[in-house]
Kinemage of the C-alpha trace (Angstrom):
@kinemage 1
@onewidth
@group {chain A} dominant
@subgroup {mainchain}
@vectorlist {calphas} color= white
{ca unk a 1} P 0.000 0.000 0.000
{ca unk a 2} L 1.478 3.244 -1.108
{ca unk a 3} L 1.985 6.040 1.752
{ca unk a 4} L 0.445 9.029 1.708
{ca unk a 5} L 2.035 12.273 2.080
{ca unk a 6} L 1.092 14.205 4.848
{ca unk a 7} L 2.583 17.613 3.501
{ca unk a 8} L 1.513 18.653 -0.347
{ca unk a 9} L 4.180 21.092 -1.889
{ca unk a 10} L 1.161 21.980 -4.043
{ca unk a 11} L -1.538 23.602 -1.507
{ca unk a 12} L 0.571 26.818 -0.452
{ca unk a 13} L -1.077 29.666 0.920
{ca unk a 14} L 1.179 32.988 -0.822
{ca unk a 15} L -0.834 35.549 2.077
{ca unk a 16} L -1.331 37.464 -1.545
{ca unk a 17} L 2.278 37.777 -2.141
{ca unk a 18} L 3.114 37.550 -6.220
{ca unk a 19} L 7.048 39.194 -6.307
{ca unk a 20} L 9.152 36.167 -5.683
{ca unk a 21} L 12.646 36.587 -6.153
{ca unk a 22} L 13.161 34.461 -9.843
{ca unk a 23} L 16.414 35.764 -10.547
{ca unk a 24} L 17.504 31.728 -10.375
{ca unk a 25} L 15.112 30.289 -12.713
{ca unk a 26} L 17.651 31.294 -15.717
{ca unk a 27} L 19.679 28.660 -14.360
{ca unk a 28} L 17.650 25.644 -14.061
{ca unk a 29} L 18.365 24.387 -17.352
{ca unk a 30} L 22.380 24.992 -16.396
{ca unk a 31} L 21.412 22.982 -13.364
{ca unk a 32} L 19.537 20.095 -15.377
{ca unk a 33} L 22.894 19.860 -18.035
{ca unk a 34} L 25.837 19.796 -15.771
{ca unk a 35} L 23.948 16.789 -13.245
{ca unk a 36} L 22.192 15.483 -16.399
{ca unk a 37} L 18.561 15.469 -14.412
{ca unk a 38} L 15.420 16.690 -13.479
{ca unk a 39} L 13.412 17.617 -10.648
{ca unk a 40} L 10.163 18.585 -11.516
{ca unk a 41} L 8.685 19.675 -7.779
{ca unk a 42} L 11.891 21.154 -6.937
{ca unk a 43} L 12.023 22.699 -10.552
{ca unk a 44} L 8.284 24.035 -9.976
{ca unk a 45} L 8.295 25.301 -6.716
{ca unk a 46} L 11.879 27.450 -7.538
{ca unk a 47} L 10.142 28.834 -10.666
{ca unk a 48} L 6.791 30.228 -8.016
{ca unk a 49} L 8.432 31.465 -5.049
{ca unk a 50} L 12.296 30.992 -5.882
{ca unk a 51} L 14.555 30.244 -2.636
{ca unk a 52} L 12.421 29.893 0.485
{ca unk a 53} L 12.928 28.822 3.620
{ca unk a 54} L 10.009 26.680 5.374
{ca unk a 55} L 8.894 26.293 8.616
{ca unk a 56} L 11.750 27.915 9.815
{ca unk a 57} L 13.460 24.857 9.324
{ca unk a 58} L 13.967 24.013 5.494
{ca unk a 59} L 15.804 26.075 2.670
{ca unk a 60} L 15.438 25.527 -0.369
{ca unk a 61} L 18.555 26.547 -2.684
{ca unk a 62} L 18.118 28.613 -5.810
{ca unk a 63} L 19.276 26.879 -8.962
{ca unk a 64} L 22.326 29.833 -8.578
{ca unk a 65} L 23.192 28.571 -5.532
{ca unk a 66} L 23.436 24.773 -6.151
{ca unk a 67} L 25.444 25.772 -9.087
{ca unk a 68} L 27.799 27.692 -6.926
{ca unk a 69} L 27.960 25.965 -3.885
{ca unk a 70} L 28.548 22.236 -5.429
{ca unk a 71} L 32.549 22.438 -5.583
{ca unk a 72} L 32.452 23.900 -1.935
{ca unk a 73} L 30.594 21.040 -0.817
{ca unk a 74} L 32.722 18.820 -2.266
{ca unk a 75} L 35.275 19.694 -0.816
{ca unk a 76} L 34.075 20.343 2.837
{ca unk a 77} L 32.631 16.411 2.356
{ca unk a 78} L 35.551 15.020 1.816
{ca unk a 79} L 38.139 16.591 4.110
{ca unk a 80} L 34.892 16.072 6.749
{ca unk a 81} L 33.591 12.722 5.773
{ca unk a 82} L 31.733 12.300 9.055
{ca unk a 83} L 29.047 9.174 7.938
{ca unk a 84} L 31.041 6.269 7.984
{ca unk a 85} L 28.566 4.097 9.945
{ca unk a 86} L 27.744 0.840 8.263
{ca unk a 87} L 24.030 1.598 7.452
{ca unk a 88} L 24.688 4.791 5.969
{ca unk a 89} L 22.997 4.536 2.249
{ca unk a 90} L 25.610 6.315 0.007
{ca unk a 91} L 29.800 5.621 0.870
{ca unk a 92} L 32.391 8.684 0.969
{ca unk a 93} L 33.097 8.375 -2.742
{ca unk a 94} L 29.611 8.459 -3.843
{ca unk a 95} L 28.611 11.514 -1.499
{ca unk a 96} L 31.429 13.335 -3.888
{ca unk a 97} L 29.025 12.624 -6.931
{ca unk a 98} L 26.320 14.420 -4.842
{ca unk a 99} L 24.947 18.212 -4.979
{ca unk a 100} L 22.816 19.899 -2.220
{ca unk a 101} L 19.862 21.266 -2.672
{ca unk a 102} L 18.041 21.881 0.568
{ca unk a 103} L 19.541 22.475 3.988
{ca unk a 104} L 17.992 22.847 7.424
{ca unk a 105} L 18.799 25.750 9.903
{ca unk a 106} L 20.419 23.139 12.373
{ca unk a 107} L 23.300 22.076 9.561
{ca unk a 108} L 21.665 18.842 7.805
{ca unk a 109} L 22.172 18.905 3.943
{ca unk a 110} L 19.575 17.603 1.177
{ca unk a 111} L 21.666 16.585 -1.648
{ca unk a 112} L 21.041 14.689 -5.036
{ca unk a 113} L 22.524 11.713 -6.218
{ca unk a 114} L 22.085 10.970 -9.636
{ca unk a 115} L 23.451 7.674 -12.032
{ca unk a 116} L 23.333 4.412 -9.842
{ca unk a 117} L 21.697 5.247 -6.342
{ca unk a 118} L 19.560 8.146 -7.915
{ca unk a 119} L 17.661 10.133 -5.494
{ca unk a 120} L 17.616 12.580 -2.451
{ca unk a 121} L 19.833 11.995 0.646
{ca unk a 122} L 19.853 13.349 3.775
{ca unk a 123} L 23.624 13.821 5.206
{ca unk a 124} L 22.235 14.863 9.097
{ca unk a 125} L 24.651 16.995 11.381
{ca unk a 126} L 24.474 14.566 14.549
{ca unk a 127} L 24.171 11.384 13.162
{ca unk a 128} L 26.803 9.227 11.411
{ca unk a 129} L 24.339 7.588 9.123
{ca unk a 130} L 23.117 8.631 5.742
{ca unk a 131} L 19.526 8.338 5.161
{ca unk a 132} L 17.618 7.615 1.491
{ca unk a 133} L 15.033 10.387 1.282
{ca unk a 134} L 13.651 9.914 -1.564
{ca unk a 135} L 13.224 11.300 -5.639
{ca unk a 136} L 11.636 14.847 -5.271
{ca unk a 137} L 10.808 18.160 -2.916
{ca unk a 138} L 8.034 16.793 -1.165
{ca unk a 139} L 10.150 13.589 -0.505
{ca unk a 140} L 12.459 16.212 1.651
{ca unk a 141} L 9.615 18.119 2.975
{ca unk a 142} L 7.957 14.578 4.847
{ca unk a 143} L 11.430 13.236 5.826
{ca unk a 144} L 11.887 16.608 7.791
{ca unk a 145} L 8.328 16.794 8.861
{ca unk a 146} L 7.488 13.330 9.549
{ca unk a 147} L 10.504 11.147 9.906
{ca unk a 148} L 10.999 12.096 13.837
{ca unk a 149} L 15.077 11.801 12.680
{ca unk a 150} L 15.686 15.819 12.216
{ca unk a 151} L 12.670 16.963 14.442
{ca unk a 152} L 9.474 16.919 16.267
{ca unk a 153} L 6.857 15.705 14.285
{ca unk a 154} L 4.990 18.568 13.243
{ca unk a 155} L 1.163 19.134 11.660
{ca unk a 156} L 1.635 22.518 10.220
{ca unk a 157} L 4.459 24.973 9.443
{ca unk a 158} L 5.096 27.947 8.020
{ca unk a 159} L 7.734 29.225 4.721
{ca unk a 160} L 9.218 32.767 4.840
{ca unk a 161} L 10.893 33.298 1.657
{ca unk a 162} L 14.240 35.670 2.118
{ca unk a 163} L 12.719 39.015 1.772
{ca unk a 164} L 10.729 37.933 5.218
{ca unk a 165} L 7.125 37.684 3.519
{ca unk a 166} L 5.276 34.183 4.468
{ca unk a 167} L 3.940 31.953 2.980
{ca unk a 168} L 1.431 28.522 3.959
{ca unk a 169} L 2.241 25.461 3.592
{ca unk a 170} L -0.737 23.158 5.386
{ca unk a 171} L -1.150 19.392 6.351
{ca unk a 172} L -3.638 17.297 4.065
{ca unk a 173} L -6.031 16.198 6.089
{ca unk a 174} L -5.611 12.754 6.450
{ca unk a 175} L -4.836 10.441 10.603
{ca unk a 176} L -1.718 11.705 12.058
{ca unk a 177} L 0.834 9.045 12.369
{ca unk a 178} L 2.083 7.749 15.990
{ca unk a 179} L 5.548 8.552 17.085
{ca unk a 180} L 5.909 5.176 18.494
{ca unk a 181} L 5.208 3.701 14.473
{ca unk a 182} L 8.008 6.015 13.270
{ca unk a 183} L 11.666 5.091 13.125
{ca unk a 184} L 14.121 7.231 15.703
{ca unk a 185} L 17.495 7.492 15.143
């Protein structure tokens, strides 16, 4: 039985707000020929309200800054390889054919994997184990939201995109899950 998502990327309250910063959205065919992929939720939601944050939790990177901040990343992941547990879901030389995407405010990086092992990881600040996220945005938004690995479980949250105006984004209405059912780290 497929899960169903309690978060949808596609019911987002704007408060009336229409100027999004779109400055990136030149870039997300750059982004699509130097990884040779497509996201088409992460593609969508950069192209309506550009980078975000959400919840005060999530960012979302503009195409610009994925571009840019790749060879950083890199870098910092391989003089810092810190996931070397035995469950972890991608190895030190794979996480080097990675590129982040989505962050959260307490240092845990959303990045891409693409070729064999395609999908979204999550590379968490205080755990030693990478975790398979899944293929798209809304993939990210549940893991943070629902997992119980990054946070409190959580039934509502709010975006504020950089210039500080909010935006919704609002739980489907559908049973809450237990804690106690959900994996902890």
């Amino acid at each position: 039985m497929a899960t169903k998502m309690k978060y949808d990327i596609n019911n987002i309250d704007t408060r009336g707000k229409t100027d999004f910063d779109l400055s990136g959205n030149s870039q997300i065919e750059k982004l699509r020929e130097q990884f040779g992929c497509t996201l088409p939720e992460y593609e969508n939601y950069v192209t309506k309200y550009g980078p975000s944050e959400l919840a005060d939790m999530l960012r979302i990177y503009s195409p610009d800054r994925v571009l840019k901040d790749v060879k950083e990343f890199r870098e910092r992941c391989a003089k810092y390889f810190l996931w070397d547990d035995e469950d972890s879901a991608l190895t030190e030389e794979e996480v080097q054919e990675c590129f982040p995407i989505a962050d959260t405010w307490n240092g845990d990086e959303f990045v891409i994997k693409t070729g064999e092992k395609s999908g979204i990881y999550c590379l968490p600040r205080d755990e030693y184990t990478i975790f398979v996220v899944g293929k798209d945005l809304q993939d990210i938004i549940n893991f943070v939201m629902l997992s119980g690995k990054l946070c409190d479980l959580n039934e509502y949250y709010e975006g504020n995109p950089p210039d500080g105006h909010s935006f919704s984004i609002n739980s489907l209405p559908q049973e809450k899950p237990r804690p106690s059912s959900l994996p902890r780290p």
